[in-house]
Each structure stands twice: as structure tokens, then as C-alpha cells.
Residue, then its C-alpha position, 0 to 999 in steps of 0.5 A: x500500500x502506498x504511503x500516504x504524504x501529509x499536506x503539509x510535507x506535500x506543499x513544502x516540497x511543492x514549493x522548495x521545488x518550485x523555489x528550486x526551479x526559480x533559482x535555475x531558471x532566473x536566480x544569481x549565484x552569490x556567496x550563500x546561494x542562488x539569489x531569486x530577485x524577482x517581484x513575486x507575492x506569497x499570492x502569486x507563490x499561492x497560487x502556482x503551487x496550488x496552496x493558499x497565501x498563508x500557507x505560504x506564509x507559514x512554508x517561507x517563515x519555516x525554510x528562514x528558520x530552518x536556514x533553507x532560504x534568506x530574504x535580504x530584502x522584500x522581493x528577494x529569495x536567496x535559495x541556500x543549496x538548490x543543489x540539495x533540493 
């Protein structure tokens, strides 16, 4: 029988993933990872992943706190080690 992910694992890969992609496709090597500094909401983040914004929310304060990602400024992720994602 396969194992069944709860939604909350699901929605955090969906969105280290999505994140992942991002840092790929636009990001910027810097010293302490992949800078993705482009002009997205938690909204718009919500809405490719198929989540809710304050679940995005909740996902991105998570990563900061687990040392995943860092936010220097408003509109700018800096993806830790996509490698490992």
C-alpha cells in the first residue's frame, strides 16, 4: 500500500521545488546561494503551487528558520543549496 504524504510535507516540497526551479531558471549565484530577485507575492507563490497565501506564509517563515532560504530584502529569495533540493 502506498504511503500516504501529509499536506503539509506535500506543499513544502511543492514549493522548495518550485523555489528550486526559480533559482535555475532566473536566480544569481552569490556567496550563500542562488539569489531569486524577482517581484513575486506569497499570492502569486499561492497560487502556482496550488496552496493558499498563508500557507505560504507559514512554508517561507519555516525554510528562514530552518536556514533553507534568506530574504535580504522584500522581493528577494536567496535559495541556500538548490543543489540539495
Amino acid at each position: 500500500m502506498p504511503r500516504l504524504i501529509p499536506v503539509q510535507e506535500y506543499l513544502s516540497q511543492r514549493l522548495q521545488q518550485f523555489l528550486s526551479w526559480l533559482a535555475r531558471k532566473f536566480g544569481r549565484p552569490v556567496c550563500s546561494g542562488q539569489l531569486i530577485d524577482i517581484p513575486v507575492t506569497h499570492q502569486e507563490l499561492a497560487e502556482m503551487i496550488g496552496t493558499t497565501r498563508v500557507t505560504i506564509t507559514r512554508l517561507i517563515k519555516q525554510f528562514e528558520e530552518e536556514g533553507i532560504i534568506s530574504r535580504p530584502r522584500r522581493y528577494c529569495i536567496v535559495l541556500r543549496d538548490c543543489s540539495e533540493i
